[in-house]
C-alpha positions in Angstrom: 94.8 102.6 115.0 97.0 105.9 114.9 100.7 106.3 113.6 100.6 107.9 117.2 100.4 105.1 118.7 102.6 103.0 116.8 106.0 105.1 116.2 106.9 104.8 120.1 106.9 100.8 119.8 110.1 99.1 118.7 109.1 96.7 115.5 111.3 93.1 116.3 110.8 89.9 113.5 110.0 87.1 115.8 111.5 84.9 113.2 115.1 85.7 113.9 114.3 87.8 116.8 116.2 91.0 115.0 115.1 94.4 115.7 114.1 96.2 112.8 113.2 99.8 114.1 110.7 102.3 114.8 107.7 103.1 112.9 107.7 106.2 110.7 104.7 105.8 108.5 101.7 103.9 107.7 99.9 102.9 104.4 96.5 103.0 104.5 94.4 101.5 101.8 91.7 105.0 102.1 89.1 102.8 100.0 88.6 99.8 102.8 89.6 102.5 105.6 92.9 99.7 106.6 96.4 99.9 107.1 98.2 98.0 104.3 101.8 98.5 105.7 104.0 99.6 108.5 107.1 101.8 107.1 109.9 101.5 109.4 114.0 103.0 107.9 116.7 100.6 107.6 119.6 100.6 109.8 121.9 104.6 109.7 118.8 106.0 108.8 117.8 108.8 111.5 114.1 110.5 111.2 114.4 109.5 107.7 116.7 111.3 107.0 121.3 110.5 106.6 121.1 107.3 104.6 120.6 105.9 101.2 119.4 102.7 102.6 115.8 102.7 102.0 112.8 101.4 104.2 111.4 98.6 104.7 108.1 98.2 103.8 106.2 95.5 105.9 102.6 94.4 105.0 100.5 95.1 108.2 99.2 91.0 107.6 103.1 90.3 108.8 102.2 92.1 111.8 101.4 89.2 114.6 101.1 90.9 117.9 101.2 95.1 119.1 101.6 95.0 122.6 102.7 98.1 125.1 106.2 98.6 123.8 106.9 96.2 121.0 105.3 94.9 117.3 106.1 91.3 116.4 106.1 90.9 112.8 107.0 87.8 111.2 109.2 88.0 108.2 110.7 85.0 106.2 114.2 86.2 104.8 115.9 84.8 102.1 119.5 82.9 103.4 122.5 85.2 102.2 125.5 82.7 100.4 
């Protein structure tokens, strides 16, 4: 699989149905040949670029479906008090 053909696909958690973003990069583990993890900018963040918020940094096993315009990932979140 290509970054190509993932950074047009919206990335949504299908465990509180949020969308996250777009995917920016990819990291590939270049021993086994295998992505290890979709990168994908927090919210404000445009092209990676205009925010201090970081990235989000999801392991490509969290990845449950890629279908023709979306990724379902499945991330637990801890509850904010």
């Amino acid at each position: 699989m290509r970054l190509c053909e993932l950074e047009d696909k919206e990335v949504i958690n299908a465990c509180n149905c949020k969308k996250l973003g777009y995917v920016v990069d990819l990291i590939i583990d270049e021993c086994q040949g295998s992505i290890e993890a979709i990168v994908i900018p927090k919210p404000g963040k445009f092209c990676g670029i205009f925010s201090d918020g970081g990235e989000y940094v999801i392991p490509f096993r969290c990845v449950k479906k890629i279908g023709p315009d979306i990724i379902l990932v499945e991330i637990h979140e801890e509850r904010e008090n």
